[in-house]
N, C-alpha and C positions, 0 to 999 in steps of 0.2 A: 730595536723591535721594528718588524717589517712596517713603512710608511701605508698599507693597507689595512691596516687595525683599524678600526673606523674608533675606536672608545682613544684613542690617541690622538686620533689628529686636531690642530687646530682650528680655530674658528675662522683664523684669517689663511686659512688654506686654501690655495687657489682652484677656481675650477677647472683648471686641467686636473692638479690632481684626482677631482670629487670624480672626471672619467674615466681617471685609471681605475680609482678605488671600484667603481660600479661596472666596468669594465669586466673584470678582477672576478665581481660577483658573480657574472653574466656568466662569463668562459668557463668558472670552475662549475657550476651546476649543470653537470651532465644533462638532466631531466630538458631542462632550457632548450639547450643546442641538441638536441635528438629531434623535439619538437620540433623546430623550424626546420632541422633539412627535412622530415616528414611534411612538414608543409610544403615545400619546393620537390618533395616525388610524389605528392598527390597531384597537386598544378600538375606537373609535365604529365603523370601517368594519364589521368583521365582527358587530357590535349588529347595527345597521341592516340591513347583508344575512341577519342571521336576523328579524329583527323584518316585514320587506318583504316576506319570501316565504312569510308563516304565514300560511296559509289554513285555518281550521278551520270543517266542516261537520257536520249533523247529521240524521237523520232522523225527522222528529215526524211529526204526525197529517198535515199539510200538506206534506210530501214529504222531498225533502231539499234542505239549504239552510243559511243561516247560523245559530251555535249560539244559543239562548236567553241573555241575561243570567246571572249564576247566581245560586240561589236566596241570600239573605241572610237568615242568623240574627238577634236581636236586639241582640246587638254588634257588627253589622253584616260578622261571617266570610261566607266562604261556606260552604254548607252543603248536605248531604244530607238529604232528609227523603220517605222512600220505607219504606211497612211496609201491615201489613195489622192491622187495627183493630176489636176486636170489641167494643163500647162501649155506655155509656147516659149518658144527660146526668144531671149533680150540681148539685143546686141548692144553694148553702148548706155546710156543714160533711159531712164523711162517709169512707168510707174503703173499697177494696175488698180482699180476701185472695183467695188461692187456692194451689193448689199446682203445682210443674212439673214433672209426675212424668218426663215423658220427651220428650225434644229428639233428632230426626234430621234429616238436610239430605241434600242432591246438591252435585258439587262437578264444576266442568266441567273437565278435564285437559287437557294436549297433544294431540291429534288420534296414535295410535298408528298409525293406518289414514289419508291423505288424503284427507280428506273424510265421515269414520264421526265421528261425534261421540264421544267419550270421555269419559264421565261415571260416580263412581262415589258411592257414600251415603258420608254425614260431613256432619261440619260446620266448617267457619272457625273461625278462631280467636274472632272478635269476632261469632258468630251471636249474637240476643239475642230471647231469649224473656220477657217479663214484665207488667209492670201499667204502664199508662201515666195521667198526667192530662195534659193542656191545657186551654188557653184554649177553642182551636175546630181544626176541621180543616185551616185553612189553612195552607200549606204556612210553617215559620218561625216558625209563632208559638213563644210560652214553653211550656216542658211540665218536668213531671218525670218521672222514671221509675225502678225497681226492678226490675232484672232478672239471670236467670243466662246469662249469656254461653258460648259454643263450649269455649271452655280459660282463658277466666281469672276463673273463680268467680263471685261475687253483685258487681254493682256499682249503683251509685249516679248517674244523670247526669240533666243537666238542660241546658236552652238548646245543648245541641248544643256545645258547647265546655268542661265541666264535667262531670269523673269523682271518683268515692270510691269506692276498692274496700272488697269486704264481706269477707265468708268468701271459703276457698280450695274453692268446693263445686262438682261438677261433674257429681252424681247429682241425687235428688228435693228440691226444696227450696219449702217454700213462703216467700210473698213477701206482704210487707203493704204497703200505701199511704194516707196518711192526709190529707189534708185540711183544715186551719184556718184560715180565710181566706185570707190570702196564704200562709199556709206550709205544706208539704208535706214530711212524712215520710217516711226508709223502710225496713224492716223487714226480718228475715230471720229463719228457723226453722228447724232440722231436723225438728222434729215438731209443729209448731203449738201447741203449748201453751207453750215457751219462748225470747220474742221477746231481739233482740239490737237496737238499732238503727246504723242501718250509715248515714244520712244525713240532715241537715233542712235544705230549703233555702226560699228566700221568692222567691216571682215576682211580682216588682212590679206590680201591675196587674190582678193575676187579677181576670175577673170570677163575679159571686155564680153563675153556668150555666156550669160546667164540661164537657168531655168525661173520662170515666173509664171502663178497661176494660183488657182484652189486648192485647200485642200481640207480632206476632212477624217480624223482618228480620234477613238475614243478606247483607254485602257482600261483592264477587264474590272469588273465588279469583285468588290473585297469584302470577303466571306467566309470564317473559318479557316483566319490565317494566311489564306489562297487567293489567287487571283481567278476568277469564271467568265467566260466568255461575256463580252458588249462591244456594241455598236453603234455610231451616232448617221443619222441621216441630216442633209444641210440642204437646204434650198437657197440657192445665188440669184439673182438676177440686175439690173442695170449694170451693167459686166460694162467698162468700160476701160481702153489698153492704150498707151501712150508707150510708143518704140517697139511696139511688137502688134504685125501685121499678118503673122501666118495662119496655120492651121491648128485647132489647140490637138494635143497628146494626151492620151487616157492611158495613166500605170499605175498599178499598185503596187507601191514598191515596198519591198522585204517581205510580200506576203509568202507564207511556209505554202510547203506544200505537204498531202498524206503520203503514207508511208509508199505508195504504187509512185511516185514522183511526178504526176501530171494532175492531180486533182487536187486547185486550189484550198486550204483550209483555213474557214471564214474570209472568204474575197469580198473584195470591196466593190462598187460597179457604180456608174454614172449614166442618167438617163438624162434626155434634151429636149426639153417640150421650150418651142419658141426662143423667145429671148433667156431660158432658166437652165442652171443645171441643178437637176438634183443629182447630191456627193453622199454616197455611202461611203465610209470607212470603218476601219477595225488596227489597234495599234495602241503606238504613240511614239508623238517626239520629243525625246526628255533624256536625262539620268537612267539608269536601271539599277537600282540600288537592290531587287532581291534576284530580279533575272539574270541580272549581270554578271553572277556567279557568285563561289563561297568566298567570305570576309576573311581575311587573316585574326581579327578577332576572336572568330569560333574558336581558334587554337587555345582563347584562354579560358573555356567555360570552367573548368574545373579550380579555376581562379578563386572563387566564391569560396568552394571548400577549405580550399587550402588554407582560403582566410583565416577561417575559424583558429584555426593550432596558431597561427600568430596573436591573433588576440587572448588566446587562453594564455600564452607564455608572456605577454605584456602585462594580462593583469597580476599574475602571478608575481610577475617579478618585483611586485611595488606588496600584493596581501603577503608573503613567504616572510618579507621581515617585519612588517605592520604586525604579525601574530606574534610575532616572538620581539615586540616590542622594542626593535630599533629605529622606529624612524618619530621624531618628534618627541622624543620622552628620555631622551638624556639628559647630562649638566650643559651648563652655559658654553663647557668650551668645546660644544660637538660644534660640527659643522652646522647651517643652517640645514633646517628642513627645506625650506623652499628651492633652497640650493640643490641640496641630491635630491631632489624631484624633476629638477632642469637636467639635471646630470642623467639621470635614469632615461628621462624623455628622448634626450640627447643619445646615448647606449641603446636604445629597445630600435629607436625609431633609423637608426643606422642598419642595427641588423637585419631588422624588417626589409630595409630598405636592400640589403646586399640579397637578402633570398627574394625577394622578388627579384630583384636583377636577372640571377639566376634562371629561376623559372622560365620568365618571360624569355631572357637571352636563349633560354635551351626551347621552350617548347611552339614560340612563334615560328623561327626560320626553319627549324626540322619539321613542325606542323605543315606549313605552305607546302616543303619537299614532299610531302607523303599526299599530298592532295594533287600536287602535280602530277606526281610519279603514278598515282591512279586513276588519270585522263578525266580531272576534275575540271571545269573551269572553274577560274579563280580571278574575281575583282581584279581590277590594277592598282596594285600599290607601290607610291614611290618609295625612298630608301629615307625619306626626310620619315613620313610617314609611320613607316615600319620600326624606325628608332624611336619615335612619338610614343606608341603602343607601348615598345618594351620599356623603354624607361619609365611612359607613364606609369604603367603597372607598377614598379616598382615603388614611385613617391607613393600610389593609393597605400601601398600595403604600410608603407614609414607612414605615413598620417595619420591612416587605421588604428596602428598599433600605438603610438601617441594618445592617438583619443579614449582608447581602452585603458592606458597607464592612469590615463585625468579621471575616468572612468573610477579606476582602484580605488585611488585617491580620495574622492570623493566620496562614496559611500562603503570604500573598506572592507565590504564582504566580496568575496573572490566568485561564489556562484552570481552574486546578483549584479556584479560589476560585468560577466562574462556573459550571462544573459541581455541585458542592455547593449553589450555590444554587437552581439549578434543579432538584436534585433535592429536594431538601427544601423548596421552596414550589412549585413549576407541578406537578412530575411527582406529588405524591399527589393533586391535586387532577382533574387529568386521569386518573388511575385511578379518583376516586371517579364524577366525573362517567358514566364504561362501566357504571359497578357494578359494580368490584374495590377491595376493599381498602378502603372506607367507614372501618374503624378509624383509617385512616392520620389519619384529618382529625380526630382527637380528641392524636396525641401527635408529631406534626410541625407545622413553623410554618405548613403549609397549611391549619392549623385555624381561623387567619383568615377565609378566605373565611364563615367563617358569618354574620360580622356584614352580609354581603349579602342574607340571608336576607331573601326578603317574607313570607313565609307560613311560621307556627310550624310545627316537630313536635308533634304531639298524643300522646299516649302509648298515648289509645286507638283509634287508626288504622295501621293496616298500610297501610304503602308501598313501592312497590320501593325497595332499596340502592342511590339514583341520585340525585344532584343532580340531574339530567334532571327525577325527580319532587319535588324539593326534599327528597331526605333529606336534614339536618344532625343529626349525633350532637353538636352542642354547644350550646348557645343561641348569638345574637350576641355577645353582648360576653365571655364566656366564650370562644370561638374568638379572639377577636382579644387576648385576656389570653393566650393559648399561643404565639402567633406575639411579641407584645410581651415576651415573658419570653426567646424564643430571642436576639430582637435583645440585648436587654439583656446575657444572657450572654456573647453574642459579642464586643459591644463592650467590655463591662468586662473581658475577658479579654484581649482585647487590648490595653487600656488597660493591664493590670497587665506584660504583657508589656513593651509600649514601656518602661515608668516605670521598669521595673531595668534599662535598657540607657542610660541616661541616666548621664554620665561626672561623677564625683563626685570 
């Protein structure tokens, strides 16, 4: 008789065989395997039908048209790099001080009237007024900086991907900057006499002519998902320069220009009364985590769906002989039950695992292709990265489908095991995706999806509450540790369940 008889086999049967047996079950039930490649052509289909019809334009100096590349930092993010710059060149060693006596801004609102603009004074969270060095003006290069931000006191950043918070100050504060070769200081005061240092960092490469001076950018106001124009104003004064003796430079640099190519859009300008500048700007120096262009993640929105058909054939595959009364209710010399419940887990959580493979393998790098191929920009993402994604995807779906089988297990009925699962991994993810409920995706097994993530959260960038713009409240592999810890529960509980119903 075939060793797949399950009413034959023995107790002390090992579990390789309990995966052939279940294997065995898996393969020959047509229903099963139809499911799951239907899951892996909804994944790719609905990728691609978003990937196909993403058309992004822009309006530069030359009209409107396909968006620019995006600018890249020097660890090659994408990057913001838009302020207004009141400078002298530093030859050599040297350092500049001054004080920030006072910061205001414009913030553009929802239109209250159709068509009245709605703007009222304030500032952003993340406006930033302070002391700047680089290499040169061009857009990306290395820089460091020492400035007092909108609402979150003195900070410390540098290369546009690199924060250190100072004090929690949010009145007059002067700020120092220092210069020694490659390394760059920075400093903070309440009254200029006694410094604190709040950051050192080294930029490889600095050359011996420096840019050093003010500056001041504040990124747009977030409102219905979107970013609307804002502006921060910065009052300086006790300016005070060590190694730099010339003439100061007023530019605004990266500022766009309207579509006629000569008239600045939102410029920044600096006025000189006395010892003071006042510094308008508009901008920022940071990450660009939505302007930066499309995620390669977008390629898996249809992800969520596809889920579903895997967890309906997970739970399935544990209620189809729970009904017809093979698991747990034979004689003494069946196999254990907790055994082919590992074995199953083992079986589902493989297959899962290969059609996500699939999926992801098919709809990520053909996705990217089809965004290029339609003068998309597209984030920068490395190749470590982009394997991260697909494979990630992949364990979500094997962990998913595990938690679904412990799921079965547990409370046995096939609609109410398949509703629990879907609530608890698609439906918070499809909430956060709107921009409801974002917590959900830190203490539900939907907290997977992060390891999808292409583009970090930064801590000093405000974005909307949306996957849309790739919020994740987890890191990667921390999200996919929440979902992996729910599976585990499920199934060992249900393990523990089977194992005292086992006739002794």
């Amino acid at each position: 008789m075939s060793s797949f008889t399950p009413h034959r086999s023995s107790r002390r049967t090992g579990f390789s065989a309990l995966l052939r047996t279940e294997w065995a079950k898996f393969r020959t039930a047509r229903g099963r395997v139809l499911a799951m490649a239907a899951s892996v052509l909804v994944t790719v289909s609905l990728g691609l039908l978003v990937a196909g019809g993403a058309r992004s334009t822009c309006v530069t100096g030359e009209g409107e048209g396909p968006c620019p590349a995006p600018l890249v930092g020097p660890d090659g993010t994408a990057v913001s790099d838009k302020y207004y710059f009141v400078h002298q060149p530093l030859k050599g060693n040297g350092s500049i001080t001054a004080r920030v006596s006072d910061m205001t801004g414009q913030i553009r609102l929802p239109d209250a009237v159709p068509g009245v603009r709605n703007v009222k004074e304030g500032v952003v969270p993340w406006a930033k007024a302070g002391l700047l060095v680089r290499q040169s003006l061009k857009q990306g290069t290395p820089y460091a900086a020492i400035m007092l931000t909108g609402a979150h006191g003195v900070r410390m950043q540098h290369n546009f991907t690199h924060d250190v918070p100072g004090g929690p100050h949010n009145g007059p504060q002067w700020l120092r900057l220092t210069r020694s070769g490659e390394t760059v200081t920075g400093y903070e005061s309440d009254d200029g006499k006694t410094w604190t240092e709040v950051s050192t960092v080294k930029l490889t490469g600095l050359p011996e002519t420096v840019e050093i001076g003010l500056f001041v950018t504040s990124p747009g106001a977030l409102w219905e998902m979107a970013k609307a124009f804002a502006q921060a104003t910065a009052t300086f004064d006790q300016i005070m320069l060590q190694g730099a003796n010339g003439s100061w430079r007023r530019d605004d640099v990266g500022v766009a220009m309207e579509s006629d190519g000569k008239t600045p859009h939102h410029p920044g300008g600096v006025v000189e009364s006395g010892d003071k500048f006042i510094v308008t700007g508009g901008g920022d120096i940071g990450p660009a985590t939505v302007e930066g262009g499309l995620r390669a993640d977008l390629t898996l929105i249809g992800g969520a769906v596809g889920l579903i058909l895997v967890l309906v054939v997970a739970v399935t595959f544990f209620t189809a002989e729970h009904r017809r009364g093979l698991i747990g209710t034979g004689p003494p010399a069946e196999p254990h039950p907790a055994g082919r419940l590992a074995a199953k887990a083992v079986v589902v959580g493989a297959v899962a695992f290969v059609a996500g493979l699939v999926a992801s393998g098919v709809v990520v790098p053909v996705g990217l292709a089809m965004l290029r191929a339609n003068q998309n920009p597209i984030q920068p993402i490395t190749l470590g990265t982009e394997l991260r994604v697909i494979v990630g995807y992949a364990a979500l779906t094997a962990t998913a489908a595990v938690l679904a089988l412990g799921l079965a297990a547990l409370v046995k009925r096939a609609v109410v095991a398949i509703g629990l699962a879907i609530a608890l991994v698609v439906v918070p993810y499809l909430l956060a995706t709107a921009g409801l409920a974002p917590w959900l995706l830190t203490i539900t097994p939907a907290a997977g999806f992060a390891i999808t993530q292409s583009v970090p959260t930064f801590a000093h960038v405000d974005v909307g509450l949306s996957l849309l713009g790739g919020y994740y409240l987890l890191p990667p592999w921390a999200g996919l540790t929440v979902t992996c810890g729910y599976a585990a529960l499920a199934l060992g509980a249900a393990m523990a369940v089977h194992r005292r119903k086992v006739p002794r």
